[in-house]
C-alpha positions in Angstrom: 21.3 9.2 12.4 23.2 9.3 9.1 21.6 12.3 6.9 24.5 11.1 4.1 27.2 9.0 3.2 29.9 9.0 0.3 30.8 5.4 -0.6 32.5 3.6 -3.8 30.7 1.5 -6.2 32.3 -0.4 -8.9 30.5 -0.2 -12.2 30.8 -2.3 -15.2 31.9 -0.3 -18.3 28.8 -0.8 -20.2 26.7 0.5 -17.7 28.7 3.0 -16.6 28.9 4.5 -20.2 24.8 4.0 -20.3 24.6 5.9 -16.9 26.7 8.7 -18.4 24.3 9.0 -21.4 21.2 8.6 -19.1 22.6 11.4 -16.7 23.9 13.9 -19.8 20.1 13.3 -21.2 18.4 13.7 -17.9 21.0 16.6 -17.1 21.5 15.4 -14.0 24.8 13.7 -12.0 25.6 10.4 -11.4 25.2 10.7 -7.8 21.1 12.0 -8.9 20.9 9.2 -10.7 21.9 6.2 -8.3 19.7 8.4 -5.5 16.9 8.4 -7.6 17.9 4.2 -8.4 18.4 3.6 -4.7 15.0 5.1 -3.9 13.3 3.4 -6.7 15.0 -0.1 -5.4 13.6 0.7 -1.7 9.7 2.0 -2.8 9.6 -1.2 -4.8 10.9 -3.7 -2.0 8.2 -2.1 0.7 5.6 -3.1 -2.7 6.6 -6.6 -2.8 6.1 -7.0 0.7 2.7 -5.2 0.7 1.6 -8.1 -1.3 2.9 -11.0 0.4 -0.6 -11.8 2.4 -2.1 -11.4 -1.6 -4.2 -14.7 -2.2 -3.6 -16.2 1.3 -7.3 -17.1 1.8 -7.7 -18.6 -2.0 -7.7 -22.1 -1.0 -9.3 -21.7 2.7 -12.8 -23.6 2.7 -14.2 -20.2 4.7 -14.1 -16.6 4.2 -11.6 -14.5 5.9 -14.6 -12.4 7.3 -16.6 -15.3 8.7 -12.8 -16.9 10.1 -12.3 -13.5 11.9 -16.2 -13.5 13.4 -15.0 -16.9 14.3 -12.1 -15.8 16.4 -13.8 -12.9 17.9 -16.7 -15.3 18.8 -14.1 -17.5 20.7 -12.5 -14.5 22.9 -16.2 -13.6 23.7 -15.9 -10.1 21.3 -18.3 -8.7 19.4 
């Protein structure tokens, strides 16, 4: 299991000097900041696919609830 890893990242010049003012505001370092980035960039990829299924049953002609009874009816569950 890796607990951390050091690695290189090229940085335009524009953002870099933003990240600098961001992290001198924030008083925190540029490693804090791309952590905090990183983890922001993960939380809101697990999001998106949390709503993948959204609006699946919009154009079914039955209700999700009645297509499950369905289903159970056919395996013989109640």
């Amino acid at each position: 299991m890796i607990t951390s890893m050091r690695t290189i990242v090229d940085i335009p010049d524009e953002q870099l000097g933003a990240l600098a003012r961001l992290c001198e505001k924030q008083e925190i370092s540029r490693a804090e900041a791309v952590r905090r980035a990183v983890d922001r960039l993960i939380k809101e990829s697990k999001s998106e696919q949390k709503d993948v299924g959204f609006g699946t049953w919009k154009h079914k002609k039955i209700e999700s609830r009645r297509f499950v009874e369905k289903l159970r009816n056919e395996w013989g569950h109640r």
